[in-house]
C-alpha positions as CSV (number, residue, x, y, z in Angstrom):
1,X,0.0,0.0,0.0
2,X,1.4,3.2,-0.9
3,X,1.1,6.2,0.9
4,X,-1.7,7.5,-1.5
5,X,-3.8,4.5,-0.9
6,X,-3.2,4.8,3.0
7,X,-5.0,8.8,2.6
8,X,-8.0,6.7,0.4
9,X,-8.3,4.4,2.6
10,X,-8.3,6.5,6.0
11,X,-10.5,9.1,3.8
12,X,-13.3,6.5,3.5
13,X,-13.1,4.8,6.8
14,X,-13.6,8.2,8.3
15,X,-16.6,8.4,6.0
16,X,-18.0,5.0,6.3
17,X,-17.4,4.6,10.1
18,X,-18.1,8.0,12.0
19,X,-20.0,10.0,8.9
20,X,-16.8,12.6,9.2
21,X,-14.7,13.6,7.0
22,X,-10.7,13.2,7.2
23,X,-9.2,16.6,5.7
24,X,-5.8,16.3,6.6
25,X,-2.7,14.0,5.8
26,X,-2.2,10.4,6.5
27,X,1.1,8.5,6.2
28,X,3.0,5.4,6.6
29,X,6.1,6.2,9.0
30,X,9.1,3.3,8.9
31,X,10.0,4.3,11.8
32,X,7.5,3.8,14.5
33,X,8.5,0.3,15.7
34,X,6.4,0.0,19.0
35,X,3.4,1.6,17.9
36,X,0.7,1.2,15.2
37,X,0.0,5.0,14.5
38,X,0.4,8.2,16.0
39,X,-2.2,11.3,16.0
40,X,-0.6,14.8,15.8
41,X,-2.2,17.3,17.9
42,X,0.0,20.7,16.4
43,X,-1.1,19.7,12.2
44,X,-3.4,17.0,13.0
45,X,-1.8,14.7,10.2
46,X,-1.5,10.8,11.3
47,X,1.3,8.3,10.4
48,X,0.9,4.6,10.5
49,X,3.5,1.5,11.3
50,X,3.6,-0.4,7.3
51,X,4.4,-3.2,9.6
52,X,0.6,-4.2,10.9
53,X,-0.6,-4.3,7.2
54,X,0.0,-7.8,7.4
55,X,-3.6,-8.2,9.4
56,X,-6.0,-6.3,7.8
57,X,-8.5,-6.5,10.3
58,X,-6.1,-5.2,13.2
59,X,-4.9,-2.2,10.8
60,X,-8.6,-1.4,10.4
61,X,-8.9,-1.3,14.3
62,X,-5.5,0.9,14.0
63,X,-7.0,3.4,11.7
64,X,-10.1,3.4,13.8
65,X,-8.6,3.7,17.1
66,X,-6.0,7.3,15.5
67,X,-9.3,8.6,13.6
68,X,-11.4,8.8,17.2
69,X,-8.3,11.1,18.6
70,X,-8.1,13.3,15.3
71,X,-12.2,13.4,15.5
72,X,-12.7,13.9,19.1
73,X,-9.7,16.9,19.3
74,X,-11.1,18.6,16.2
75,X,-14.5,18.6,18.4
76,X,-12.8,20.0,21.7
77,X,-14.0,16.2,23.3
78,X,-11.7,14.2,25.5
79,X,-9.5,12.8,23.1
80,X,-6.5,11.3,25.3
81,X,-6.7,7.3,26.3
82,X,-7.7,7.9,29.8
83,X,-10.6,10.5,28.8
84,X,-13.9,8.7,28.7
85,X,-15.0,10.2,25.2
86,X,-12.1,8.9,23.9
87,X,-12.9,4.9,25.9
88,X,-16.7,5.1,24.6
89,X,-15.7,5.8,20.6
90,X,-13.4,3.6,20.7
91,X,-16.2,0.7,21.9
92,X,-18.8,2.1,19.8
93,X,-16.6,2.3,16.5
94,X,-14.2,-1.1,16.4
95,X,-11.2,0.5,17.2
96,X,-8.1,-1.2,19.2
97,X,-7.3,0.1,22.7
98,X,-3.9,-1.1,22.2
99,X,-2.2,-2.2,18.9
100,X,-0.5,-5.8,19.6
101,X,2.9,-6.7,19.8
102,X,5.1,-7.4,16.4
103,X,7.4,-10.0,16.6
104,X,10.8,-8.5,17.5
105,X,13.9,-9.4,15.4
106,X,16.4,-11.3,17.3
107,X,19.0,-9.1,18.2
108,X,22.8,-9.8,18.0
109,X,24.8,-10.2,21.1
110,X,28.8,-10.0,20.9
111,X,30.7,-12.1,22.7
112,X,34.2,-11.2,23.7
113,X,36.6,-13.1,26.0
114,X,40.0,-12.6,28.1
115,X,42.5,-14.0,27.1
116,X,44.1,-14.9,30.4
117,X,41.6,-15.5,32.9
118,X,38.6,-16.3,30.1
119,X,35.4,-14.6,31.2
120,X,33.2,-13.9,28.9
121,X,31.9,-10.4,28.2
122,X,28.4,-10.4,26.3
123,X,27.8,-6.9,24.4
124,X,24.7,-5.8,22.2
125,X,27.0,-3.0,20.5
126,X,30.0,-4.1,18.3
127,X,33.3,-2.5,20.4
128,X,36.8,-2.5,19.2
129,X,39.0,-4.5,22.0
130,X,42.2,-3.2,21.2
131,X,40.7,-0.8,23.5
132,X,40.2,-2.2,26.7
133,X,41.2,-4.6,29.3
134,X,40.2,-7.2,31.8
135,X,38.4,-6.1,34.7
136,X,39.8,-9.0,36.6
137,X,43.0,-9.6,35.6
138,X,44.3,-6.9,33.1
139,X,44.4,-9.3,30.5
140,X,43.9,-8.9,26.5
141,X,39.9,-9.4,25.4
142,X,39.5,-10.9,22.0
143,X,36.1,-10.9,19.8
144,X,34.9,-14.6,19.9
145,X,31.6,-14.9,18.5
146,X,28.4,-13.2,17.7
């Protein structure tokens, strides 16, 4: 879906679901990685995680749950998750109270290792062990594995 059939789409939810039209800009940003979509309260434009398009249904409930903040602000309701406006659209239009979890991509551990008295140093950042020492013994660390 491109980002021109994501402002369709969003356009005629609006429509279809609350009867309101959606006047402002909607857009797929790569970088959200914990969250489906995001409403902006300054411009009022939302962006969406490409990553849930996988499950149509839950992306609907995505849409759904970022087009009941943009409607409720533009009306001067509660739109924040704890307001009850906000709790009540969301049960009386579909939309998601929270958007699930996407499987994480297993992350890389480095493993480095003295060379004297052995123990092993696990890192999640790459470092360059010409650079350091030991904290037991002083001794040489050497990459190992990843």
């Amino acid at each position: 879906m491109t980002n021109e059939q994501l402002q369709q789409y969003v356009e005629q939810l609006s429509l279809d679901v609350f009867a309101l039209p959606f006047r402002h800009i909607a857009l797929f940003n790569d970088r959200l990685r914990t969250t489906g979509g995001r409403y902006f309260l300054t411009d009022h434009h939302l962006d969406f995680n490409r990553s849930h398009l996988a499950d149509l249904d839950t992306f609907r409930g995505i849409v759904i749950h970022e087009l009941c903040h943009y409607h409720l602000h533009l009306r001067g309701m509660g739109h924040r998750h704890q307001d009850q406006d906000f709790k009540e659209w969301l049960q009386r239009y579909g939309g998601l109270r929270y958007s699930p979890r996407l499987e994480e991509v297993e992350k890389k551990n480095h493993l480095y290792e003295c060379e004297k008295c052995g123990t092993l140093y696990r890192r999640k950042r790459k470092m360059n062990p010409e650079r350091y020492r030991c904290g037991r013994c002083r001794g040489k660390i050497f990459y190992k594995s990843s």
